[in-house]
C-alpha positions in Angstrom: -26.8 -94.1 -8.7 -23.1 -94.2 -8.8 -20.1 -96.3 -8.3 -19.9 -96.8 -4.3 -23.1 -96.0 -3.7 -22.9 -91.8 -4.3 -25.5 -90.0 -5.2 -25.4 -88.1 -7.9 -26.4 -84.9 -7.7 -27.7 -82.6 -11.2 -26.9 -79.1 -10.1 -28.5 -76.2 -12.8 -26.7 -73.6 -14.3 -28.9 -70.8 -12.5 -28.4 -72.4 -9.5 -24.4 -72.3 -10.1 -24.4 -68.6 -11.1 -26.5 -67.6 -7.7 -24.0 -69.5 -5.6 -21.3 -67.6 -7.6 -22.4 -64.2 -6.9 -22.9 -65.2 -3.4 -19.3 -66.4 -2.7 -18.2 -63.2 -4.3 -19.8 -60.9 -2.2 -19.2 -62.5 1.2 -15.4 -61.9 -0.5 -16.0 -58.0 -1.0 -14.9 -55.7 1.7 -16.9 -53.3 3.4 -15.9 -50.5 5.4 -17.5 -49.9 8.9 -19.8 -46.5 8.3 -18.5 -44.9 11.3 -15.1 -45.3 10.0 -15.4 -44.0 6.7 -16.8 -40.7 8.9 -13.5 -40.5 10.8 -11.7 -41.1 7.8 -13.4 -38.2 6.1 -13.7 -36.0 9.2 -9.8 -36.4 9.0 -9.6 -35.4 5.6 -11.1 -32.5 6.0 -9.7 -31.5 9.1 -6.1 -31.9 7.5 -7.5 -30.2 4.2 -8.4 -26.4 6.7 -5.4 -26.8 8.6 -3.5 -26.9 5.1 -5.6 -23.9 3.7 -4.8 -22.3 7.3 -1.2 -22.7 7.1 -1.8 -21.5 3.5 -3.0 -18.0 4.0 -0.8 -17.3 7.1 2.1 -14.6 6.4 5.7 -15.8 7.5 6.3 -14.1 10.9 8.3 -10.4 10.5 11.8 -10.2 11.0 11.8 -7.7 13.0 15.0 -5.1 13.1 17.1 -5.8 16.4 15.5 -9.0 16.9 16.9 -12.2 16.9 17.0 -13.3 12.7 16.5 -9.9 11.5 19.0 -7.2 10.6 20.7 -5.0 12.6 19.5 -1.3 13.3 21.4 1.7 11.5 19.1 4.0 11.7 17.9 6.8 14.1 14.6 5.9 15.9 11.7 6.7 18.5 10.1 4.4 21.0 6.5 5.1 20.6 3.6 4.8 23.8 2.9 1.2 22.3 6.8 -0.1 22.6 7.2 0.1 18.7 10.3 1.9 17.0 9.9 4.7 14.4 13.1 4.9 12.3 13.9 8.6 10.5 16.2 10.1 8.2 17.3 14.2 8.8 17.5 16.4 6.1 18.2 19.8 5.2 18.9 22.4 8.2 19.3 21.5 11.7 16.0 21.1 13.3 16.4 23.7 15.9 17.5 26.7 13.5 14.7 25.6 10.9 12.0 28.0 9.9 9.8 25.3 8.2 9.6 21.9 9.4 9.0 19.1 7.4 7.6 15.4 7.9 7.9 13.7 4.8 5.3 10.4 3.9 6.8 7.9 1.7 4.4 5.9 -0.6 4.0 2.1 -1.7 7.4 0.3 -1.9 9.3 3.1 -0.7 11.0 4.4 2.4 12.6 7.0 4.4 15.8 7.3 2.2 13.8 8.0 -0.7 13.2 12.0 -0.1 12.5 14.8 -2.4 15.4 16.4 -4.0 16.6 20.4 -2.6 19.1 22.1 -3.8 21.9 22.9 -0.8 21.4 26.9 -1.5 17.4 26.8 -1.4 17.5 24.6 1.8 19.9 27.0 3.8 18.7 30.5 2.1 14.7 29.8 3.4 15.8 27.0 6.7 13.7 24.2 5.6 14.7 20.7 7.5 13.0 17.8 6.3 12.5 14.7 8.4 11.3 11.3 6.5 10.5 7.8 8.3 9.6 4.3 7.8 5.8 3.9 7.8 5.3 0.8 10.2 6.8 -2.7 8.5 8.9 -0.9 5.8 12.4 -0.4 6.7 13.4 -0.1 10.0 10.4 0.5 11.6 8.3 -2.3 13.5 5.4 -3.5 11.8 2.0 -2.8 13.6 -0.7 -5.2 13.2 -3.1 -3.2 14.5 -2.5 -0.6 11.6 -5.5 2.1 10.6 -5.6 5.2 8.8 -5.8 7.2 12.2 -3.1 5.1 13.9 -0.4 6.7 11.3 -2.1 10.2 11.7 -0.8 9.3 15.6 2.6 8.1 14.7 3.5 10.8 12.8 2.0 13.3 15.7 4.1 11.3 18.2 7.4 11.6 16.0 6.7 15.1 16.3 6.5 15.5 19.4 9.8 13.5 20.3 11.7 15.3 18.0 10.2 18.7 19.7 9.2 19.8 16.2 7.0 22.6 17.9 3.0 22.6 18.3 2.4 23.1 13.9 4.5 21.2 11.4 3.7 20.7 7.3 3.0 16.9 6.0 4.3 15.9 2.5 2.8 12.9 1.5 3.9 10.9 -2.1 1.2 8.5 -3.5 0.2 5.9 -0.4 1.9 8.3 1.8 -0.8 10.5 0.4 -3.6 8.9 2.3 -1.7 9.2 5.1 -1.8 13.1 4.5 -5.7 12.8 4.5 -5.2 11.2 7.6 -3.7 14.2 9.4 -5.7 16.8 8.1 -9.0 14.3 9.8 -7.4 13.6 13.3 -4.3 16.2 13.9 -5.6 19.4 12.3 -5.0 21.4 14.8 -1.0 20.1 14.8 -0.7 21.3 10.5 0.5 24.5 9.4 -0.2 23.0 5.8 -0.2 20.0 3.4 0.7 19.0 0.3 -0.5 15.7 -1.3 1.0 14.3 -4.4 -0.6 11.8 -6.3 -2.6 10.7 -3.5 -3.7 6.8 -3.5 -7.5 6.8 -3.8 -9.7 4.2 -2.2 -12.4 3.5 -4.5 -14.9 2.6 -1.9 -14.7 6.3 0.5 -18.1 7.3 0.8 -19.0 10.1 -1.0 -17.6 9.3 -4.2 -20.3 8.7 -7.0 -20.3 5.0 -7.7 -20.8 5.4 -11.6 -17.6 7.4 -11.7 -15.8 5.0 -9.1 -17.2 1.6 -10.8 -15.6 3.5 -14.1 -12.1 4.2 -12.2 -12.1 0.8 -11.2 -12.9 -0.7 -14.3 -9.7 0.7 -16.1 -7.4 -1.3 -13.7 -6.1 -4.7 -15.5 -8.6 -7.6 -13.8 -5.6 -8.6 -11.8 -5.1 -5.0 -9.9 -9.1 -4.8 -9.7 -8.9 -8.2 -7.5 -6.4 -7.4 -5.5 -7.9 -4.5 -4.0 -10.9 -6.7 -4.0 -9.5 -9.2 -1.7 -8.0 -6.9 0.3 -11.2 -5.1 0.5 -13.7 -8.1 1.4 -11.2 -10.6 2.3 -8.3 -9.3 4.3 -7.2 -12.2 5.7 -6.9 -13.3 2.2 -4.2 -10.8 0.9 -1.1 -13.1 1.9 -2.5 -15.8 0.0 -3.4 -13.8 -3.4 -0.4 -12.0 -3.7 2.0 -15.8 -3.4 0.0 -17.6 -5.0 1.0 -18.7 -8.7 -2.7 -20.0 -9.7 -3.8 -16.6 -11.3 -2.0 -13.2 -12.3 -1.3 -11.4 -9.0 -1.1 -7.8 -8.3 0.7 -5.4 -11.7 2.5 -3.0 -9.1 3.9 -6.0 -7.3 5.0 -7.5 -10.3 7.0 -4.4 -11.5 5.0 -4.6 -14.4 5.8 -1.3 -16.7 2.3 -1.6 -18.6 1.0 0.0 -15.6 3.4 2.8 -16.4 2.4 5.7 -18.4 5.0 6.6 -21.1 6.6 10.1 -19.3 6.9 7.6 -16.5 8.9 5.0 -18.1 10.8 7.7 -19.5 11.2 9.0 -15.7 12.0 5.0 -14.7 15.0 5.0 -17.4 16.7 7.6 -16.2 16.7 6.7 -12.4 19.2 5.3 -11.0 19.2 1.4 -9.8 17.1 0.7 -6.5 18.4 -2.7 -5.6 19.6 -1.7 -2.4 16.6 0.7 -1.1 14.1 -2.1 -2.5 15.8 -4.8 -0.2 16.2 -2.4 2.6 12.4 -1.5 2.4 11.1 -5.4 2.5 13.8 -6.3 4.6 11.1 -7.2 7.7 9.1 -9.1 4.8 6.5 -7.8 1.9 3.4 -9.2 4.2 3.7 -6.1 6.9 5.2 -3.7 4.5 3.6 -4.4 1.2 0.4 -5.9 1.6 -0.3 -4.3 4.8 -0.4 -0.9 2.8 -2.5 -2.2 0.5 -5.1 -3.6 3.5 -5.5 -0.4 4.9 -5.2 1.9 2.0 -8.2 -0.3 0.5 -9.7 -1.1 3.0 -12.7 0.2 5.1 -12.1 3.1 6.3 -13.3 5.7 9.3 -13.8 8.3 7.3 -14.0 9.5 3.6 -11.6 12.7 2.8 -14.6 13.5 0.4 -16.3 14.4 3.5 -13.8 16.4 5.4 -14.1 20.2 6.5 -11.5 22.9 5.9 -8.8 22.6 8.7 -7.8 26.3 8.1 -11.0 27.8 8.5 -8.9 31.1 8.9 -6.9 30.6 6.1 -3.9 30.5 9.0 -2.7 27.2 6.6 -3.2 25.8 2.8 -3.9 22.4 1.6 -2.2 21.5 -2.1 -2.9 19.0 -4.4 -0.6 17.9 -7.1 -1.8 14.9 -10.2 -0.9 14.2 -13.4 -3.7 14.0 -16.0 -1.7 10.5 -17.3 -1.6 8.8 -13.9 -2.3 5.2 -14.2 -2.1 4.2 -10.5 -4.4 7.1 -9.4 -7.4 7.6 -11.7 -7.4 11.5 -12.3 -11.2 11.8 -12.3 -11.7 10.4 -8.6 -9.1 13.5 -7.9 -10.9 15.8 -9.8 -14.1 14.9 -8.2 -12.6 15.0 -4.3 -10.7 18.7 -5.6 -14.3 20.2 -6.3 -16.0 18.5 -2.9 -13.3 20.3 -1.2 -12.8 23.9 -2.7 -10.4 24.7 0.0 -8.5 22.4 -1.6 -5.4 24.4 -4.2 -5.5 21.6 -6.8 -3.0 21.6 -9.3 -2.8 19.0 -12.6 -0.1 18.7 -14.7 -0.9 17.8 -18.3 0.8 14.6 -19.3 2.5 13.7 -16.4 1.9 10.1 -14.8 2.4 8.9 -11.2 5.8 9.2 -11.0 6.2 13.4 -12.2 8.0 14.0 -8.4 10.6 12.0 -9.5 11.4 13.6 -13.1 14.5 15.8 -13.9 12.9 18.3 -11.9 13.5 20.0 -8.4 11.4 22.6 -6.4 12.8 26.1 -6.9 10.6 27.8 -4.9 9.7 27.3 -1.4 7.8 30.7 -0.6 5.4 31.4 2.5 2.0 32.3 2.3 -0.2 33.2 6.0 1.7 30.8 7.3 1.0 28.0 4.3 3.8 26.4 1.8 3.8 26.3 -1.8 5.8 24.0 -4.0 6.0 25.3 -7.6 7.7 22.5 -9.7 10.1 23.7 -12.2 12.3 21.7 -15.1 16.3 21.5 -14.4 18.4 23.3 -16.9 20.0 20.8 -19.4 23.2 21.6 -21.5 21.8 22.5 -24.2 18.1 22.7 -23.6 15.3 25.6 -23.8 15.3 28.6 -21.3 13.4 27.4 -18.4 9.8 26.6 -18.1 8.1 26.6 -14.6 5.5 24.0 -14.7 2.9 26.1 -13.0 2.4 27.8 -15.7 0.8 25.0 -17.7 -1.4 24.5 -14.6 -4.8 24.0 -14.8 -7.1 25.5 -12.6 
């Protein structure tokens, strides 16, 4: 016993180490298991609305509107309240003998037109009327954009501008498909066509899928995901063309290795775009820009590979112009829609790229066939060069 009558008490070591642990864990905090479910229901909840916020597009400024810029151009009201804006060319409309509605392509706009000379336009009356395509421009973006929607647009800007019941449709790369658009749902309004370089969607039905999986596979891995995306995941094209994770789209990059080299030769010689570039995206890139590439790669109504001859009577003509070099547009997908079609007059320049409608060129003849145009492209006399060559001649049939 001990001094003052204690008891004293032998305690083991095992004994000491359990009563350890013991204290330690009636220390330790433990978190409720219902909490720990809000905490991660409000994680995740917070992680979608991020990822929603994410691939949402920045609202348009739309032209007119409070925040956006002022309108200088002409325009139509269309049935659905949107504005059309236009650019006049040539002759006036009501003296014209051929009436004109140019199609712009990707990144471009009404004031980029093809190039007449003064004496051509007045000798044979030709007027020429261009427009924004919806969200490029002036004109108001359309969410509810299709492939038969523009067909209508460009059927309505006819109409207000009392073009007359037939009118011919130019249409430059994008503005291409567009084309193809009218000769499916407005027929009956052409008195011809012309398509150059027309933007081909690699998944129209009717196109063989070895050849189309081989077009596809020449793109860079960044152009081949973009139209993926936009393809499958629409809702997703914002997103992939901002973000700075992985390489984006080569076209919207300005990327020349997507250039052939007559068209960086072509690209030298241009003058600066600075202006027409900012005018073009003024209403934002999301319903200009990647709203072109939605519906041009999209799904689509209808497959040109399919379509029937809309001059059945030979009362108009359908042309087709590509260069053999093209980069954008794969030249064997136009080959192979040319021959599905053999009312189609397809005409392929050797060693021209994408961008041949914009070389040192100009069209010198604008001649009338049952009713149909032809454009024969021919070079521009340089000081000092050869005795001019019309391009036609080179040809291929």
């Amino acid at each position: 016993m001990a001094a003052g009558g204690g008891v004293n008490r032998k305690i083991s070591a095992a004994s000491a180490r359990a009563h350890t642990r013991k204290a330690k864990q009636n220390t330790s905090f433990n978190l409720p298991s219902d909490l720990f479910t809000k905490i991660l229901l409000v994680l995740s909840v917070g992680a979608l609305a991020w990822a929603y916020q994410a691939i949402q597009p920045p609202p348009p400024k739309i032209c007119g509107s409070p925040g956006g810029t002022p309108i200088t151009a002409s325009i139509i009201e269309l049935r659905d309240g949107r504005h059309l804006a236009y650019e006049e060319r040539g002759v006036p409309r009501d003296a014209a003998k051929y009436k004109i509605i140019l199609v712009h392509g990707f990144g471009s706009c009404r004031l980029d037109t093809i190039n007449l000379s003064p004496e051509l336009v007045e000798r044979l009356g030709i007027y020429i009327v261009s427009f924004d395509r919806p969200g490029y421009g002036e004109s108001d973006p359309n969410p509810k954009q299709t492939a038969k929607s523009m067909a209508l647009d460009i059927e309505e800007l006819a109409d207000q501008l009392r073009l007359g019941s037939k009118f011919y449709v130019i249409g430059v790369s994008m503005g291409g498909q567009v084309t193809w658009s009218c000769l499916k749902y407005i027929p009956h309004r052409l008195a011809g066509a012309t398509l150059i370089a027309p933007a081909v969607n690699y998944w129209w039905s009717g196109l063989p899928t070895n050849l189309s999986n081989q077009a596809y596979q020449q793109l860079f891995p960044q152009d081949q995901w973009v139209l993926r995306v936009s393809h499958y995941a629409p809702w997703l094209t914002y997103w992939w063309n901002t973000q700075k994770w992985f390489p984006s789209s080569s076209v919207l990059a300005n990327s020349i290795d997507i250039l052939s080299s007559e068209d960086i030769k072509i690209l030298m010689k241009m003058p600066p775009r600075n202006h027409i570039v900012a005018h073009l995206r003024q209403q934002g890139e999301y319903e200009s820009l990647h709203r072109d590439i939605i519906v041009g790669f999209g799904k689509w109504e209808f497959s040109p590979v399919e379509l029937v001859n809309p001059f059945p009577n030979n009362e108009g003509s359908v042309h087709l112009w590509q260069g053999d070099e093209d980069k954008f547009v794969p030249v064997t997908l136009q080959r192979y829609i040319a021959q599905q079609l053999p009312w189609i007059q397809y005409h392929e320049l050797p060693g021209a790229g994408h961008m041949f409608a914009l070389a040192d060129v100009h069209v010198s003849r604008f001649e009338t066939r049952d009713l149909s145009v032809r454009l024969d492209w021919e070079s521009r006399v340089r000081s000092g060069a050869r005795t001019v060559t019309p391009v036609h001649e080179f040809v291929k049939h």
